[in-house]
Short mmCIF file of the C-alpha atoms (twelve columns), coordinates in Angstrom:
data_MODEL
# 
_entry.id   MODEL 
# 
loop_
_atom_site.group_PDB 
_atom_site.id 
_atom_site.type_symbol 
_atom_site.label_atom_id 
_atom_site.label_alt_id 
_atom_site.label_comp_id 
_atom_site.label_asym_id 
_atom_site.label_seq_id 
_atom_site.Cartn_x 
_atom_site.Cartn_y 
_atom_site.Cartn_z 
_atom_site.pdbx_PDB_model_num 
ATOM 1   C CA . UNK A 1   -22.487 -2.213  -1.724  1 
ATOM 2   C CA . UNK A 2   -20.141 -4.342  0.233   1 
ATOM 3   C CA . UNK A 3   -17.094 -2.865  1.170   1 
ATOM 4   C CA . UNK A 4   -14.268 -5.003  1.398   1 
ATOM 5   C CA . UNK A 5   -11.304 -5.388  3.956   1 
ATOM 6   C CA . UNK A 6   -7.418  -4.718  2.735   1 
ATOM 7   C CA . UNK A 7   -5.160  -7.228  3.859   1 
ATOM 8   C CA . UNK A 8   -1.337  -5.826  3.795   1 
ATOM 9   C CA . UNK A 9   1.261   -7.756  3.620   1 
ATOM 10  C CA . UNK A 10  2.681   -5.089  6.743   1 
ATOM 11  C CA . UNK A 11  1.535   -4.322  9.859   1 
ATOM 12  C CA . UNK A 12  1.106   -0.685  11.364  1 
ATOM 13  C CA . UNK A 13  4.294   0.707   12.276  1 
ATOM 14  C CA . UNK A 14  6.163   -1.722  10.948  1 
ATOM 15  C CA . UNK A 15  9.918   -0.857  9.883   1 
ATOM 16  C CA . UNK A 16  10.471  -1.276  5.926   1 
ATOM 17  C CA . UNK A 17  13.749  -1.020  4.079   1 
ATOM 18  C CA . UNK A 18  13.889  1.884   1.189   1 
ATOM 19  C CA . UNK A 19  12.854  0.322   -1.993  1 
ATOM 20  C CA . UNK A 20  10.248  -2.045  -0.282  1 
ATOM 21  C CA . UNK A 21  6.891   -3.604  -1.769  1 
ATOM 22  C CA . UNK A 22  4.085   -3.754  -0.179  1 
ATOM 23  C CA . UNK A 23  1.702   -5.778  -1.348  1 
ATOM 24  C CA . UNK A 24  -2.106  -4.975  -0.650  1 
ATOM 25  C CA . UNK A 25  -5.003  -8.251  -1.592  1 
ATOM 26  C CA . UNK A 26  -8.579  -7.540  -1.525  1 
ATOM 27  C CA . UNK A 27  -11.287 -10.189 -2.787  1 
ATOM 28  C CA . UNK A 28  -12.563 -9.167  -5.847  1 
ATOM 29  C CA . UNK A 29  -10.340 -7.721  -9.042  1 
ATOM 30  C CA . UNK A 30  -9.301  -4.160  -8.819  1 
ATOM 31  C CA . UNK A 31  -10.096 -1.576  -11.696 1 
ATOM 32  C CA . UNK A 32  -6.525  -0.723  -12.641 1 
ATOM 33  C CA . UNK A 33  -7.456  2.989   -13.541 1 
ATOM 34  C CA . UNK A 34  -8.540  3.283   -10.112 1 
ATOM 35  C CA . UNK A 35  -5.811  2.092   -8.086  1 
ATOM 36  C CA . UNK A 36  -3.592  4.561   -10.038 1 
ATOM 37  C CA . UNK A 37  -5.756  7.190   -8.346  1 
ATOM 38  C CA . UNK A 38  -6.930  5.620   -5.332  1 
ATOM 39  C CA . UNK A 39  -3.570  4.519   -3.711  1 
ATOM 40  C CA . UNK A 40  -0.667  6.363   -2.310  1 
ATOM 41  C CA . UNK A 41  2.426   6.520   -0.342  1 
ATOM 42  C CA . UNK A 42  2.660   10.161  2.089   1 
ATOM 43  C CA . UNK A 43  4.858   11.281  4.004   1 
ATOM 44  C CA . UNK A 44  3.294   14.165  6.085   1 
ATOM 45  C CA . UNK A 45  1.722   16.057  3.442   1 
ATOM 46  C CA . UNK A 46  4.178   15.024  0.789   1 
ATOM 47  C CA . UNK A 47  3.286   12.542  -1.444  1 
ATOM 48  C CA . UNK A 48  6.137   9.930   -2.146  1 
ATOM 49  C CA . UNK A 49  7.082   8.116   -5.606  1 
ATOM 50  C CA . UNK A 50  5.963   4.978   -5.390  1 
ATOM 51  C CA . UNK A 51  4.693   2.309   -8.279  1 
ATOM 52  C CA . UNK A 52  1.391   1.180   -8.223  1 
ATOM 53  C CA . UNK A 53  0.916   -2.211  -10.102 1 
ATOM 54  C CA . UNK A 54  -1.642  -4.978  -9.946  1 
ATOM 55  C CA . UNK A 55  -0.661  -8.632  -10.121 1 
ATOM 56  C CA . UNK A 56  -2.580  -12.386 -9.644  1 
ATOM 57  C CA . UNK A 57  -5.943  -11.358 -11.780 1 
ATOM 58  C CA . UNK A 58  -6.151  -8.190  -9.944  1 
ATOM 59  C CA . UNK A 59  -6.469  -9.114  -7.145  1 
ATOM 60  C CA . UNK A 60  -3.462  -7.954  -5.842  1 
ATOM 61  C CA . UNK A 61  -1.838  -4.498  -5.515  1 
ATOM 62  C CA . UNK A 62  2.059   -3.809  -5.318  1 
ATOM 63  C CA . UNK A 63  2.860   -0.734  -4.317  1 
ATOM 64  C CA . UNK A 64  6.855   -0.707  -4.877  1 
ATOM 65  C CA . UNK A 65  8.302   2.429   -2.550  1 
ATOM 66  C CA . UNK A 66  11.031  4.676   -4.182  1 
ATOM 67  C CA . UNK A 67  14.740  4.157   -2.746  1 
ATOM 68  C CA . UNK A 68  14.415  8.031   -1.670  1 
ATOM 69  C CA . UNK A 69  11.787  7.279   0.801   1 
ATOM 70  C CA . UNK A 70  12.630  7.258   4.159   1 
ATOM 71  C CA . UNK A 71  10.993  8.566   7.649   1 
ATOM 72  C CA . UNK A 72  7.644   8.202   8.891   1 
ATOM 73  C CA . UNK A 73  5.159   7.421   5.916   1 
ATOM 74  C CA . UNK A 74  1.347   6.325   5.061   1 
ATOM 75  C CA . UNK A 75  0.073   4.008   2.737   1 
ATOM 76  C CA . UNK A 76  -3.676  5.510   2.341   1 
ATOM 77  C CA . UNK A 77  -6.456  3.813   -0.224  1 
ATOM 78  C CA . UNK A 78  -9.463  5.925   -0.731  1 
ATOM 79  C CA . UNK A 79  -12.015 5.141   -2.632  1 
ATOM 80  C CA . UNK A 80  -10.947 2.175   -4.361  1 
ATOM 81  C CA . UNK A 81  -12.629 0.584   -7.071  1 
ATOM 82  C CA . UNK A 82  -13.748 -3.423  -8.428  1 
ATOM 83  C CA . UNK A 83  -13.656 -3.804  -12.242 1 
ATOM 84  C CA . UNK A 84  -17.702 -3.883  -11.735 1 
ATOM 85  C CA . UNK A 85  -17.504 -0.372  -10.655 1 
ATOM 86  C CA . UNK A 86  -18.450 -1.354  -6.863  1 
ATOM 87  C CA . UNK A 87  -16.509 0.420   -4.175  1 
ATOM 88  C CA . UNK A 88  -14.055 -1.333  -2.600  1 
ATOM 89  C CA . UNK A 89  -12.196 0.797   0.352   1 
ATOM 90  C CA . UNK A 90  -13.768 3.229   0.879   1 
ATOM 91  C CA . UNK A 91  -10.400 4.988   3.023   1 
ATOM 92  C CA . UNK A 92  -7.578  2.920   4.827   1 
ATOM 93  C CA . UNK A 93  -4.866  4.436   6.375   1 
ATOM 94  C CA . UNK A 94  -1.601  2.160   7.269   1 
ATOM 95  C CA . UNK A 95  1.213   4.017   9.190   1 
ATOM 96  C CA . UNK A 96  4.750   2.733   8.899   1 
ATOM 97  C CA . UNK A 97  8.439   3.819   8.880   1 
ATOM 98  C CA . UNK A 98  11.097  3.207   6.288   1 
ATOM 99  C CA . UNK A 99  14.466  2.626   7.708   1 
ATOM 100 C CA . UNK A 100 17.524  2.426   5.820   1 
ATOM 101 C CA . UNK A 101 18.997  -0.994  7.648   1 
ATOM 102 C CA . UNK A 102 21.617  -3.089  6.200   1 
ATOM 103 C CA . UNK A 103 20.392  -6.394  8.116   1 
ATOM 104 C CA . UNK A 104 16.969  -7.727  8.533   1 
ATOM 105 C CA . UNK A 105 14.871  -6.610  11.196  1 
ATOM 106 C CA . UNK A 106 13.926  -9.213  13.654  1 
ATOM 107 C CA . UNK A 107 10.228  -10.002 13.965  1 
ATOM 108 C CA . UNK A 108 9.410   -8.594  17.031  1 
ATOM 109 C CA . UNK A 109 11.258  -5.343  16.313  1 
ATOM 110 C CA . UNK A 110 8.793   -4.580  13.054  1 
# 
């Protein structure tokens, strides 16, 4: 049982605009029961609104952040599942802030 890596399309700590989507691809085709489950948005303790959605076969997980977030959050995956029932995170954790900014923030800023 092969567990596979989560590429984000953020980094750690990186500054987000409320609203934002964060998109989360894995390599096989995620079991859309469990990403409903397996994948959140926290703040703290809290846990955020946020809308979990798969796209591109399933292979691809949007995670669209409510316009009321803002502060110092978490995306956190645990125990994700494949269609085929085979685990595929196992836990993640990805810190990152969510800034109300009217411009965009330069690259070396996020």
């Amino acid at each position: 049982m092969a567990i596979t890596p989560v590429e984000a399309s953020i980094t750690a700590d990186e500054i987000v605009p409320p609203g934002s989507t964060i998109e989360l691809t894995f390599r096989a085709q995620v079991d859309p029961q469990s990403a409903q489950g397996a994948i959140r948005v926290a703040r703290g303790p809290e846990r955020l609104r946020a809308r979990v959605a798969l796209a591109k076969s399933g292979r691809v997980v949007t995670v669209r952040l409510d316009d009321d977030a803002v502060g110092a959050c978490e995306l956190v995956v645990e125990e994700l599942l494949s269609t085929k029932g085979l685990k595929l995170v196992d836990r993640h954790r990805l810190p990152f802030s969510v800034v109300p900014i009217a411009g965009r923030v330069p690259v070396d800023l996020r």
